[in-house]
N, C-alpha and C positions, 0 to 999 in steps of 0.2 A: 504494500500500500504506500502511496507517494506521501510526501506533506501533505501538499496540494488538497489532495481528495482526503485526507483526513483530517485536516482544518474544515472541507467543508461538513463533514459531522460532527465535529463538535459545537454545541451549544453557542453563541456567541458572546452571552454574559461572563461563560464560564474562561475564555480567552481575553488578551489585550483590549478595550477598547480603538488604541487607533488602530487607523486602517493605513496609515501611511508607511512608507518602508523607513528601517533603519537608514544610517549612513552604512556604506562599505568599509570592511574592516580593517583598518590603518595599522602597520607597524607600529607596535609601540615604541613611545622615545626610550634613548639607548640608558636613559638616568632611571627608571622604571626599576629599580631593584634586579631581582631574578627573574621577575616576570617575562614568560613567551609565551606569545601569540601563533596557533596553526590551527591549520584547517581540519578538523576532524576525517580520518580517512576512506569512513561510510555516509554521514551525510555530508561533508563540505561545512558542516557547522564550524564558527568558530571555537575554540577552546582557549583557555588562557591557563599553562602551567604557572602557578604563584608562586611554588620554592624550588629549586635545584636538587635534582634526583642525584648530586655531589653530596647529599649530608640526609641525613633520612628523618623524614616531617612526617606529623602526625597530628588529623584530627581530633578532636576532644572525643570522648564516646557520646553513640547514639546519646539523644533527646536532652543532651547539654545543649545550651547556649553558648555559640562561642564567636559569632558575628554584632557588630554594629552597624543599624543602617545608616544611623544620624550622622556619626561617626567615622562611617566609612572604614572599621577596623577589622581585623580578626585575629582570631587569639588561637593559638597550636604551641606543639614541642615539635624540639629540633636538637639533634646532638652534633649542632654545627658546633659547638664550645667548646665540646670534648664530650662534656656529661649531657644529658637532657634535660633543658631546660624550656617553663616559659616563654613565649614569646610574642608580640605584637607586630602584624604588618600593617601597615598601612593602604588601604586597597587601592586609594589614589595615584600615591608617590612610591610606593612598593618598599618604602624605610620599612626596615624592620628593628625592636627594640626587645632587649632580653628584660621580661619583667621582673628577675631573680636569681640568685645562686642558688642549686639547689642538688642535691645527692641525693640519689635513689628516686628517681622524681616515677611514678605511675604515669607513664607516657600519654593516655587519655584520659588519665584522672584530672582533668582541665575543665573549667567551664564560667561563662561571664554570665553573671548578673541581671537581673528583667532590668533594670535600671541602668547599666550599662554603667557603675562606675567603679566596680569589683572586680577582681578575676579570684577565683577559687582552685589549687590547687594541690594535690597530694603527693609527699615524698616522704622515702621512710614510714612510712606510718604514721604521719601526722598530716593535717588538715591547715591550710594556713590560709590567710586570704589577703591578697593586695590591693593597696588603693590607687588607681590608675591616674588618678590626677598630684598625689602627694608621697609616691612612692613606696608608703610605710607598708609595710609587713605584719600581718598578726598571726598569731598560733593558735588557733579555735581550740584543737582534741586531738588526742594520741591516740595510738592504737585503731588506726583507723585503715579498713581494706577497700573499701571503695564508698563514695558519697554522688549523692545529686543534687542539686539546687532548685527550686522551681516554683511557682504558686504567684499571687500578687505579688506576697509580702514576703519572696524569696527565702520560703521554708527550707533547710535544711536535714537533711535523711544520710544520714552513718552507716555503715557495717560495720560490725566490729568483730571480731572472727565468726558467728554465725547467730548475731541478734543485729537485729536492725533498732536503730535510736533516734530520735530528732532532737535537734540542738533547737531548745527554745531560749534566747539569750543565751545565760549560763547553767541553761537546767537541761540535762539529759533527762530525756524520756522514753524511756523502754517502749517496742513497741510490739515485736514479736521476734520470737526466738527459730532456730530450724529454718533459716533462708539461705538459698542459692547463690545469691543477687544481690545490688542493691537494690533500694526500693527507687520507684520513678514517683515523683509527686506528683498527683493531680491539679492538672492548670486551674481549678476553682481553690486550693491549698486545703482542703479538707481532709487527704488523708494519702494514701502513696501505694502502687503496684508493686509487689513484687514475685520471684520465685521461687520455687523449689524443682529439686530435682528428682526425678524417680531412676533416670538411669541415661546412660549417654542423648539417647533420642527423644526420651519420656520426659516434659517439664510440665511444671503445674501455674499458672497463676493466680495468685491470691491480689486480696485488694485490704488492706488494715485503715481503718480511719482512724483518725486522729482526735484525741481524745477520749481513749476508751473505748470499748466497742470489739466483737470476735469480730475475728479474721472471716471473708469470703471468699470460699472458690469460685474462678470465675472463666479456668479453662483449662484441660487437662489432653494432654496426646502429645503427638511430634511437631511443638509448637513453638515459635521462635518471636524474637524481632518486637517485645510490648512497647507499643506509643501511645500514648493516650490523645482522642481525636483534639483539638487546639480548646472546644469547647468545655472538655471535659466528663460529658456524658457518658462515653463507652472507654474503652479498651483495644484497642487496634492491633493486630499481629497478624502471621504469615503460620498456615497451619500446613503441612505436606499430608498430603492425601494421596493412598496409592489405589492406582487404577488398575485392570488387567496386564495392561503392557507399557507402564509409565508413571511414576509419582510427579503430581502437579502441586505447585504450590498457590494457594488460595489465600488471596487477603481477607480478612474476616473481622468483624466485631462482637464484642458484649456487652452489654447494660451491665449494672450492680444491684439490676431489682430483682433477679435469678431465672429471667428471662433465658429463652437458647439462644445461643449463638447466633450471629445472621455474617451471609456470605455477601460481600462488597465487592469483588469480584476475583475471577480466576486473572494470573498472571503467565507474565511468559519466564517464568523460572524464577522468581525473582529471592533473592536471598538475604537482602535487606532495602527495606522501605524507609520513607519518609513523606509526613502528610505536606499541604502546604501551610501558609498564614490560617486559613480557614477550612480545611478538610476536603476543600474541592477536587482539587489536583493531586495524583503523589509521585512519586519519585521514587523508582527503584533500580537494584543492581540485580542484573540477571546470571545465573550463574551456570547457562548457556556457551556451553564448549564451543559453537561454530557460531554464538552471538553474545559474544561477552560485552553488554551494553550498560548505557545508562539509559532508560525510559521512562516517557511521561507516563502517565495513567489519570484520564477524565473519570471522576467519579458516577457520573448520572449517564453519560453513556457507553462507559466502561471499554475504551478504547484507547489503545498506546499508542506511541512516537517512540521511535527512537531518537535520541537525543546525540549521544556519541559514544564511540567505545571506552571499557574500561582495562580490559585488557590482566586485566592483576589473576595474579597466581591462585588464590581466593575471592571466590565474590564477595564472602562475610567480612571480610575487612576493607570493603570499598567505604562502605558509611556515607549513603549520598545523602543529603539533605539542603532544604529551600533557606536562601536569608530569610530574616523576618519577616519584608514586607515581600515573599514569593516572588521578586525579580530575578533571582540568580539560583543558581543550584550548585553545590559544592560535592567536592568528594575526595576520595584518595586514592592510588592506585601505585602498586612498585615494579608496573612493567619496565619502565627505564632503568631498575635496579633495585635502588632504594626506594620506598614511601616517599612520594610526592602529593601536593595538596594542587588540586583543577579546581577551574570554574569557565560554568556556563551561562550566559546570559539566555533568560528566558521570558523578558519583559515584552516580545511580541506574540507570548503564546499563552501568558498563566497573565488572568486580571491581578492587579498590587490588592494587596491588603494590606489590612492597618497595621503596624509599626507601633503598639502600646509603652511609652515609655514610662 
């Protein structure tokens, strides 16, 4: 299926409003950081490499926040220093700034802030969080294996070898014990997703509110990838389903009123997703031997684009995902060696959403 004829089925609300074409796509200036510019080799799309497959970059993990729109920034590690550290590009000027020194750093233990004036990272075991405008450093909590950030009021969710915690202020609060995972917070901050494990292929996920309250089952098989939709109403994931002569992977959702399951649609192999601003569009990595992509997917009439290749040795660690306001689409990929961080412009195909700061 061409663009062409698959722009004309999609919806048109659910696309760019203009109808005018971009400019053509310019060499960037040579002061541009690392940044290169080419032609993607299946569509002619452009792509822009943002770090040097010379040092190996790494996305934050799935359903962090690690882009500014207002800002124009993004936030990753990079062991161009030696060790893994922190870091800031600038998406304009392509500067880049180490926000830290840092030992044993958790290389997607990274994530910025709803506010955009934090970055939250993990090393050694500790939780720290820097202020982006006055440099300082703080040490939240030790003992710590993986965290997420999320909610209005940028809730805070710990592991700590296999209880999950929230840091309210200075108060740890127990939340549940026997997790896989970290917990992902619910974008309303009410309470946080997480996992368990039954065995390599078997995971479970539960939903713990905050505040008190059992735990909810809310999905149980060879089920991968929890996002929660931008709203916060369901539970978003990628369930593999095997057929006679084929295991498909299926995007799928759950309520938390113990509702079944409901199928969002079948994908083309996709091995990690991402929704947009608003849950219209999403983005995933397929993990398709003879179509190793990145594609769109319209939610209402459930139809993909390919975007560009990804090429990487794993699909599960491409990690695509939309800036905030769904103009760009991000990902990573170590076909040129090492882990490098791409970006695709996609502001004549996916309508902007809001940008909450």
């Amino acid at each position: 299926m061409t663009r062409r004829t698959l722009l004309g089925l999609i919806p048109g609300s659910l696309l760019a409003s203009s109808t005018k074409r971009g400019p053509k796509s310019k060499p960037l200036p040579a002061n541009r950081g690392e940044f290169v510019r080419f032609a993607d080799p299946t569509t002619e799309n452009p792509v822009v490499r943002l770090t040097s497959p010379a040092h190996a970059s790494f996305l934050p993990a799935e359903q962090n926040r690690f882009v500014s729109s207002r800002e124009a920034f993004l936030v990753f590690s990079s062991d161009r220093g030696g060790e893994c550290s922190p870091f800031r590009v600038n998406l304009r000027t392509g500067a880049l700034t180490q926000l830290a020194e840092t030992k044993g750093l958790a290389s997607r233990a990274i994530a910025l802030d709803d506010k955009q004036r934090h970055v939250y990272f993990l090393h050694s075991g500790m939780l720290e969080e820097v202020d982006l405008n006055r440099r300082h450093t703080r040490r939240l909590i030790e003992g710590v294996t993986d965290f997420h950030v999320g909610g209005s009021n940028n809730e805070i969710v710990v592991r700590r070898q296999n209880r999950l915690e929230r840091l309210n202020g200075r108060i740890v609060e127990p939340l549940v014990d026997n997790v896989g995972s970290r917990g992902v917070v619910r974008p309303t901050g009410e309470g946080c997703a997480f996992c368990r494990h039954e065995n390599e292929d078997q995971h479970e996920f539960w939903y713990a509110p905050f505040g008190g309250g059992k735990p909810i089952l809310l999905a149980r098989g060879n089920i991968s990838c929890p996002y929660w939709r931008p709203d916060g109403r369901t539970l978003l994931f990628l369930r593999q389903v095997q057929h006679a002569r084929f295991i498909a992977s299926e995007l799928r959702e759950v309520a938390l009123d113990g509702s079944p399951e409901v199928l969002v649609s079948l994908t083309s192999q996709y091995a990690a997703f991402a929704p947009n601003g608003d849950g219209s569009v999403f983005v995933g990595a397929s993990r398709s031997k003879a179509q190793p992509d990145i594609v769109l997917l319209v939610r209402d009439v459930r139809r993909e684009m390919i975007l560009c290749e990804h090429r990487a040795k794993r699909a599960e660690t491409v990690s695509p995902a939309f800036s905030p306001n769904s103009q760009r689409v991000y990902f990573q990929s170590d076909h040129e060696g090492q882990f490098a961080i791409y970006s695709v412009n996609v502001e004549l195909l996916v309508e902007r959403t809001t940008d909450e700061l």
